[in-house]
N, C-alpha and C positions, 0 to 999 in steps of 0.2 A: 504494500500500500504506500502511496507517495506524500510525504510530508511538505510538500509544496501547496503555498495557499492560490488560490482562481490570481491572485493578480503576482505571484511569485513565479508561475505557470507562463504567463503572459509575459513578463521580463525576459524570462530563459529561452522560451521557447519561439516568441515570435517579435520579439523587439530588437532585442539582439543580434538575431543575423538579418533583421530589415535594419539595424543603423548601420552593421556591418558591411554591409552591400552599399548603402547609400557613402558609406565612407569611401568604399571600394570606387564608386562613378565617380566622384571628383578628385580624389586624390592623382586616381593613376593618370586620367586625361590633364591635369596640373602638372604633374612630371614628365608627359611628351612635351608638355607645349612651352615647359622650362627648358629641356633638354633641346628642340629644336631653334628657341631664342638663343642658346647657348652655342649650339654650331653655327646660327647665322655671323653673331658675333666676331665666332673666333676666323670666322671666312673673310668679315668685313678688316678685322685687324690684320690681316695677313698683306689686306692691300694689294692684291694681285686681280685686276679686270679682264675682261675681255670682250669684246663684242661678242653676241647671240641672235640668232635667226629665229621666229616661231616656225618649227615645222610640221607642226601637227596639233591640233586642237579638235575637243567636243564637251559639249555642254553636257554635265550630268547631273539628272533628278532635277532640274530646271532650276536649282542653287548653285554651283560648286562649274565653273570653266578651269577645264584639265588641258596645262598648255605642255608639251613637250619642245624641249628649244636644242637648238645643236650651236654648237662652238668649235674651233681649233686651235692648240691648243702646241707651240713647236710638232706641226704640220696633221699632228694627231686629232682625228674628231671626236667630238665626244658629245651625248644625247644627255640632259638634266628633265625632270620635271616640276612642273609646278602645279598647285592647287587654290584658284584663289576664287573668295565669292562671289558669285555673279549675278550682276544688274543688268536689264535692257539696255541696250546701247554697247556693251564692253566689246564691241568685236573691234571696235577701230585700236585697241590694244593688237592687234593681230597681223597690222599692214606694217609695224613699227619692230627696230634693233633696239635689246636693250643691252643692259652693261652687266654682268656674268660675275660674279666673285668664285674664287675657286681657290684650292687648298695647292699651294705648290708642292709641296710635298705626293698627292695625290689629284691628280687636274681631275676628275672624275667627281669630287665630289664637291658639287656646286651649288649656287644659289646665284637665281636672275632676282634683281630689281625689281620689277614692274612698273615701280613709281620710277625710273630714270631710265625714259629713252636714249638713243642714241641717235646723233643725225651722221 
């Protein structure tokens, strides 16, 4: 027989792993979006640009425009991708070069701008 009372029952067994869980939805999605503010940074400090092409784009779930851009790179190409929100209108990002940060050590792993074209 259980010596738990109706609202001791209610603690253990369903509050618990629902704070749990709800801890679980923000914390982890906190620590992607720390961890990727963290590699843009370290891209931005490195100081190394480049020009970038959009080579490929599609709009998905009618939120979210998925840009794929290409760069080279000492003569090497290399494909990045991006993910940014999307609003009616945003295709004239698409006609436009932007400026590419990229890890010398590793040219592969990049980040485009979006807010700085290139002319």
């Amino acid at each position: 027989m259980s010596t738990y009372t109706s609202s001791e029952k209610f603690k253990r067994y369903f509050l618990v792993p629902v704070l749990f869980i709800a801890l679980i939805c923000v914390v982890v999605p906190a620590i992607f979006k720390w961890y990727e503010k963290q590699r843009i940074e370290t891209l931005k400090a490195a100081n190394k640009t480049v020009k970038a092409n959009i080579r490929f784009w599609y709009i998905h779930n009618s939120t979210t425009l998925h840009l794929d851009y290409e760069y080279q790179i000492d003569g090497v190409r290399h494909i990045g991708q991006l993910e940014i929100p999307y609003l009616n209108g945003d295709e004239d990002h698409l006609s436009k070069a932007y400026e590419v940060y990229y890890d010398p050590s590793d040219p592969s792993d990049s980040w485009m701008d979006i807010n700085r074209p290139v002319n």
